[in-house]
VEXDREN-2710 file (C-alpha; in Angstrom, 1 decimal):
% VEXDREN-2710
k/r/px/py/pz
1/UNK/-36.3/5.9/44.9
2/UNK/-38.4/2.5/45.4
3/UNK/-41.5/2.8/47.7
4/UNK/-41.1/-0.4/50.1
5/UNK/-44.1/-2.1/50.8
6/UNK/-44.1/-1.0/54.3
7/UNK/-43.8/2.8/54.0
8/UNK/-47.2/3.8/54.5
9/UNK/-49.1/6.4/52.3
10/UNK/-50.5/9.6/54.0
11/UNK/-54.0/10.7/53.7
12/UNK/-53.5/13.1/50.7
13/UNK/-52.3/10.2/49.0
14/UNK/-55.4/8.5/49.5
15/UNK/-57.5/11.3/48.4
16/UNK/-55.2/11.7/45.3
17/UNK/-54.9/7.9/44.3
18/UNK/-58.7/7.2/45.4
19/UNK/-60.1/10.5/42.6
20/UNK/-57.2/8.6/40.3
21/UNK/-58.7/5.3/40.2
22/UNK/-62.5/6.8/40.1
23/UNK/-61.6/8.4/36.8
24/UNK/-57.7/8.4/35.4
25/UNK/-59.0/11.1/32.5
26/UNK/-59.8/13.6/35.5
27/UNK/-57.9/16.7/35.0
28/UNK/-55.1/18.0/37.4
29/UNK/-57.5/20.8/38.6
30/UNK/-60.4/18.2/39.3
31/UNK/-57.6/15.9/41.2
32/UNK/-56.5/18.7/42.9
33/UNK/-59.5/19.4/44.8
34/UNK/-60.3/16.3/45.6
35/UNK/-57.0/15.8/46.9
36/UNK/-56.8/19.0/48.4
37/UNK/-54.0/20.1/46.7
38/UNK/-52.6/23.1/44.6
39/UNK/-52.8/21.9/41.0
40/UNK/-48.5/22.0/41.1
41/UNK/-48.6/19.9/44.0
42/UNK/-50.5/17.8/42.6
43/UNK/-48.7/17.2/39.6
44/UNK/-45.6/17.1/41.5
45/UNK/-47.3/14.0/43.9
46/UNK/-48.4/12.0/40.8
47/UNK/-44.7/11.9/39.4
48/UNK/-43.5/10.7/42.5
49/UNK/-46.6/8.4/43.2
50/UNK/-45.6/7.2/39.4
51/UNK/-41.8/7.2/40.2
52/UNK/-42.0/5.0/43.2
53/UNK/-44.0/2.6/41.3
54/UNK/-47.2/3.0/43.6
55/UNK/-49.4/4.3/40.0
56/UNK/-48.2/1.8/37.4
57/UNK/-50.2/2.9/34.4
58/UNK/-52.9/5.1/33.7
59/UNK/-55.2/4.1/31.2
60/UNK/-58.8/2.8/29.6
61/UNK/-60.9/0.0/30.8
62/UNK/-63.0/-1.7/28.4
63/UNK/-66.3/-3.6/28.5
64/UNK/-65.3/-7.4/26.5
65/UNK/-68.4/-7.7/25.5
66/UNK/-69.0/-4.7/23.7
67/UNK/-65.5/-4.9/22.2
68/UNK/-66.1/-8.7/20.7
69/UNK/-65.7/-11.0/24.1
70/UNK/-68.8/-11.9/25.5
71/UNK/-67.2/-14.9/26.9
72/UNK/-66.0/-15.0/30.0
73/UNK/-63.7/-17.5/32.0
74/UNK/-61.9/-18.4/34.7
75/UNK/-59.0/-21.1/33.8
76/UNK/-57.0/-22.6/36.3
77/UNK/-53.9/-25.0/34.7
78/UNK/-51.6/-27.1/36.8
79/UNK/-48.3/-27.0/35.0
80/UNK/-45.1/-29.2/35.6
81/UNK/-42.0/-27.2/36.1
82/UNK/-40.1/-27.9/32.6
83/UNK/-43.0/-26.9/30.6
84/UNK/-43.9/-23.3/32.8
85/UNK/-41.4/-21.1/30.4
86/UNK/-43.0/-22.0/27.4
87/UNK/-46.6/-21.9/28.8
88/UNK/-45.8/-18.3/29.7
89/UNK/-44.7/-17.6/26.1
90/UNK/-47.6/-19.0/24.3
91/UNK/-50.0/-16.8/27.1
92/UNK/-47.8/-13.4/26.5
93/UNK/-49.2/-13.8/22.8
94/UNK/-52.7/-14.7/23.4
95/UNK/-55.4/-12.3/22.6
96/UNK/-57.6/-14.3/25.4
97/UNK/-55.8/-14.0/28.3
98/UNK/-56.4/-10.9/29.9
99/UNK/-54.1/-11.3/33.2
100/UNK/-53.0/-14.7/34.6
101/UNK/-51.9/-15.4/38.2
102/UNK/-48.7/-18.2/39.5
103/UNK/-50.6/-19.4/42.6
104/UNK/-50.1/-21.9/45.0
105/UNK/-53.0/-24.7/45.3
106/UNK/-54.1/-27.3/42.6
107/UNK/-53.1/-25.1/40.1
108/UNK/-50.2/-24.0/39.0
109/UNK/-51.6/-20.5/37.2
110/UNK/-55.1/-19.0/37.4
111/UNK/-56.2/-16.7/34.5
112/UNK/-58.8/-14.5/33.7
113/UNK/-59.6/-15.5/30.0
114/UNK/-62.3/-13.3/27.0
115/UNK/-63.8/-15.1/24.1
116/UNK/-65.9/-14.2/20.8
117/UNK/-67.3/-17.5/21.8
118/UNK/-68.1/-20.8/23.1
119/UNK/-66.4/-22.7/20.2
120/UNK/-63.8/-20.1/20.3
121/UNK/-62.9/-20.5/24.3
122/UNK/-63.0/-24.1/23.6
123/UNK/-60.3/-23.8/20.7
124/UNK/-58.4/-21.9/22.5
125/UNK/-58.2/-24.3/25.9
126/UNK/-56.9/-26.4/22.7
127/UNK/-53.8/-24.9/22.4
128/UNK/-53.0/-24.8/26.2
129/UNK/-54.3/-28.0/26.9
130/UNK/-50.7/-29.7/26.2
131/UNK/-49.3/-27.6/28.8
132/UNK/-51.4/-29.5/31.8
133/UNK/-54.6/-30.1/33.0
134/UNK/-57.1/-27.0/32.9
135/UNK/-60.0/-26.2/35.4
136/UNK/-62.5/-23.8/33.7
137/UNK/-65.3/-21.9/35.1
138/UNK/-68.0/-19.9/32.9
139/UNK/-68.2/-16.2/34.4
140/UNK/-72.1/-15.4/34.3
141/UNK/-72.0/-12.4/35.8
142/UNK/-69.5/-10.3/38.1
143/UNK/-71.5/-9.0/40.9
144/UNK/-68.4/-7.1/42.2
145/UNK/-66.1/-6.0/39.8
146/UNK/-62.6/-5.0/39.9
147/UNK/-62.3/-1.9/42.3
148/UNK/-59.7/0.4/43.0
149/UNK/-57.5/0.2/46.2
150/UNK/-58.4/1.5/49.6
151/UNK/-56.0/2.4/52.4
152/UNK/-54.7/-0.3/54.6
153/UNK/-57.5/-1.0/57.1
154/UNK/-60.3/0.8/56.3
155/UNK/-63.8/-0.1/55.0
156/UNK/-65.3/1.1/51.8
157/UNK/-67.9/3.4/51.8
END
């Protein structure tokens, strides 16, 4: 069964999900305390948290510039409505694009783009640069970086 967006999770949840995005490699015993939970239960509440959709994938997150992409960008593209499907083709097979966002504002999509290098980020707003007009910003450095979720209201620590 689908979680809808309003059916709150419960505290354990929390605890659970909050040790699960710290470190996804944690073992169920290790989740389990934190969580408060018999190692079954545990097990039992990360199927279901999988099931309904709330835990999408489990998996690594890597450093681009130790895997090859020191470049960093932000690359915001206003494109015309005949031309979105095949923009969206052309990004699913891009080594560069690590996410891209449809957003409402100037741009049509915003995306969050790696490169082995300046020449190389260049070449590849190239081959998007038919598609529409692209806004780019050099990332420097990421003061905050991407963080897990917290519960609905509440402050992080």
């Amino acid at each position: 069964m689908a979680r809808t967006p309003t059916e709150p999770l419960d505290d354990t949840a929390w605890r659970l999900l909050g040790a699960l995005q710290q470190e996804g490699r944690a073992p169920l015993k290790s989740l389990a305390e934190q969580a408060g939970l018999s190692v079954a239960a545990t097990a039992e509440r990360l199927r279901r948290l999988q099931e309904s959709g709330v835990v999408r994938r489990i998996g690594a997150e890597l450093e681009p510039a130790l895997a090859g992409y020191p470049v960093k960008a932000m690359v915001g593209i206003t494109v015309h409505q005949p031309g979105k499907k095949a923009f969206l083709e052309r990004l699913r097979t891009a080594a560069e694009v690590l996410e891209c966002h449809h957003v409402a504002g100037a741009d049509s999509y915003l995306m969050t783009v790696v490169a082995p290098s300046l020449p190389e980020l260049e070449r590849f707003l190239g081959t998007i640069n038919g598609y529409g007009e692209t806004r780019t910003s050099i990332v420097f450095s990421t003061p905050i970086e991407r963080r897990g979720l917290v519960p609905v209201g509440s402050r992080r620590a």
